[in-house]
C-alpha positions as CSV (number, residue, x, y, z in Angstrom):
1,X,-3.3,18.5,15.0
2,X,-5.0,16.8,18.0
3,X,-3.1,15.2,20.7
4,X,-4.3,12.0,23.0
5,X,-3.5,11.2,26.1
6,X,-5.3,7.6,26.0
7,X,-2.7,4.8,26.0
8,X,-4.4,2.3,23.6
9,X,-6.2,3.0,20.6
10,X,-9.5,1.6,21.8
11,X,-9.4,4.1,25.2
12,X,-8.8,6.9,22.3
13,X,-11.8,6.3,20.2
14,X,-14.0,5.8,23.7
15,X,-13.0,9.3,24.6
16,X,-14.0,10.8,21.1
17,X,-17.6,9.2,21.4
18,X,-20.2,12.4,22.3
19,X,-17.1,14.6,21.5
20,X,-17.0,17.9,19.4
21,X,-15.2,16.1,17.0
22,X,-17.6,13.5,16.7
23,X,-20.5,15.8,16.3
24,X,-18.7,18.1,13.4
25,X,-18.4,14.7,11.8
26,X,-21.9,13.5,11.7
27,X,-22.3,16.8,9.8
28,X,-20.4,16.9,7.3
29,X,-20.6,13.3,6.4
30,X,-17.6,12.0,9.0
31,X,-14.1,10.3,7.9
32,X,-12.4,6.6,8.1
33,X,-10.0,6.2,10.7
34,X,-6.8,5.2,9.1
35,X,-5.9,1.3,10.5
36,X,-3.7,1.7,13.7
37,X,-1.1,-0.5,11.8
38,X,-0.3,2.4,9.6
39,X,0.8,4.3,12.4
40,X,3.2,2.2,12.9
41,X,7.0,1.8,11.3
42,X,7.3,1.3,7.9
43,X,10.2,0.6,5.8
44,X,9.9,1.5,1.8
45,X,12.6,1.3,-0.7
46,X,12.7,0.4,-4.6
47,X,14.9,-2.2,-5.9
48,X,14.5,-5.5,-3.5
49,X,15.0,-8.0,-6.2
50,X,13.3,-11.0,-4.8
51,X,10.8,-12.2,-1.3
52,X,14.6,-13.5,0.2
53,X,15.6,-10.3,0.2
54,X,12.5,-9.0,1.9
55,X,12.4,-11.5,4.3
56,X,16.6,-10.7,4.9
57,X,15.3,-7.1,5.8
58,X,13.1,-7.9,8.0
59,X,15.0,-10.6,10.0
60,X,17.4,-7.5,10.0
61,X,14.9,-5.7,11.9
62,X,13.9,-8.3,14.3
63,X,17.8,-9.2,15.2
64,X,18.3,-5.7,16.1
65,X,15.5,-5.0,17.7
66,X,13.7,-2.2,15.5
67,X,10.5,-1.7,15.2
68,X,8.6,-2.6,11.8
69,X,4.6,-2.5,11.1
70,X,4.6,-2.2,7.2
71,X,6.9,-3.0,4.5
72,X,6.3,-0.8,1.1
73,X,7.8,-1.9,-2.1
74,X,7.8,-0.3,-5.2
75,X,7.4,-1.9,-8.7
76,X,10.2,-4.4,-8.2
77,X,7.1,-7.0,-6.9
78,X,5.7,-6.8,-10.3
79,X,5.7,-8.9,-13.7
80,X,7.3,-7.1,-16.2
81,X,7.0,-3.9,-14.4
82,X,2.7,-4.3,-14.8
83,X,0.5,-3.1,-12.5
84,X,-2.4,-4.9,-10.9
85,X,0.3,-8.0,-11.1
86,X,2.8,-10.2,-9.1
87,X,5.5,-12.0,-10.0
88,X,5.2,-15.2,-9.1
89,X,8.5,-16.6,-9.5
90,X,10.6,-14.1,-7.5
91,X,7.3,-13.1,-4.9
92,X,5.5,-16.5,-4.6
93,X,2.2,-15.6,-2.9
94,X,1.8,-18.6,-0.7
95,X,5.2,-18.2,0.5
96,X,5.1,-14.3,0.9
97,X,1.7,-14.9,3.1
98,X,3.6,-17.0,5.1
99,X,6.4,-14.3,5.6
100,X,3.9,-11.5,6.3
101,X,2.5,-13.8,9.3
102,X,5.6,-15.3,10.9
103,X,6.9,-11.7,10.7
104,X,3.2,-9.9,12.0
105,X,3.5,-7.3,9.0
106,X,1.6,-5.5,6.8
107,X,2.6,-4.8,2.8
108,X,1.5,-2.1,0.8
109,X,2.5,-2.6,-3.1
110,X,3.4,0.6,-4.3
111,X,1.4,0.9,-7.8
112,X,2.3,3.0,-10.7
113,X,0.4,5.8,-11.9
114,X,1.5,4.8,-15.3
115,X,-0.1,1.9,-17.1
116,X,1.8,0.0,-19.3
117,X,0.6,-0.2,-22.9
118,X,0.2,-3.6,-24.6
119,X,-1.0,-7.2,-24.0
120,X,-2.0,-6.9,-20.2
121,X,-5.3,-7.1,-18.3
122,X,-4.8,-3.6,-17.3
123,X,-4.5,-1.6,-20.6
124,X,-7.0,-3.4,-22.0
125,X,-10.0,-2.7,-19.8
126,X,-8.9,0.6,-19.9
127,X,-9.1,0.6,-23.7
128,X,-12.4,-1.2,-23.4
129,X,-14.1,1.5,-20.7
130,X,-12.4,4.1,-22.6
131,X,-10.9,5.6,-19.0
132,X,-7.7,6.9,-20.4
133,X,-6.9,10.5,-20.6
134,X,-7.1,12.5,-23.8
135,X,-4.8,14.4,-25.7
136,X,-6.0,18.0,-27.4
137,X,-6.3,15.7,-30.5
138,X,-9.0,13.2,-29.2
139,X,-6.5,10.6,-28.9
140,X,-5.0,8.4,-25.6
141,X,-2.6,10.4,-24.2
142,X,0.8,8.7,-23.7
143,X,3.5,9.8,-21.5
144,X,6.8,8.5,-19.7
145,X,7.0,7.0,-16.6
């Protein structure tokens, strides 16, 4: 663990410049710093049906004064339950950028480890690059989610 006693971000990474720290990581190849947003207050939870109720949660927030950074959401922003998409109709993007910026937060889509077999973009280019893991029998292996 290492503890600052800078007030702002910027006075923290000023301090580490010419440190020990530093210098071990110019070694052995250094690290990304994770954004200062994500050390922030998130909220997460599966099952928000629709951007209204998003936006319900955070206006929650804000009329009781708690903190928020980052909103999480798990697959519920997806079409069909698809990775790598949106659904449109109950997340419209424009809208939901709008939403982000009036409230000054970040989103983080959870995605599935699972990819859904069938007709989507995702399956397919994984069919096509062969990526998928293989089964003692050569084959795809297909599990449950």
């Amino acid at each position: 663990f290492f503890f600052f006693k800078q007030k702002t971000a910027y006075e923290m990474l000023r301090s580490l410049v010419g440190s020990e720290m530093c210098i071990r990581d110019r070694y052995l190849g250094g690290h990304m710093l994770q954004p200062f947003w994500a050390l922030g207050f998130h909220q997460s939870r599966y099952g928000w049906p629709d951007l209204n109720t998003i936006n319900r949660v955070a206006k929650n927030f804000r009329d009781n004064d708690l903190p928020l950074d980052t909103l999480w959401s798990d697959i519920d922003y997806m079409e069909n339950d698809v990775d790598f998409t949106i659904d449109n109709y109950r997340y419209p993007v424009e809208q939901f950028k709008e939403f982000l910026e009036e409230y000054n937060l970040r989103f983080v889509p959870i995605i599935d480890f699972g990819i859904s077999i069938g007709d989507n973009d995702a399956y397919k280019e994984g069919i096509e690059k062969d990526v998928y893991i293989k089964n003692a029998w050569g084959k795809n292996f297909v599990g449950r989610v």
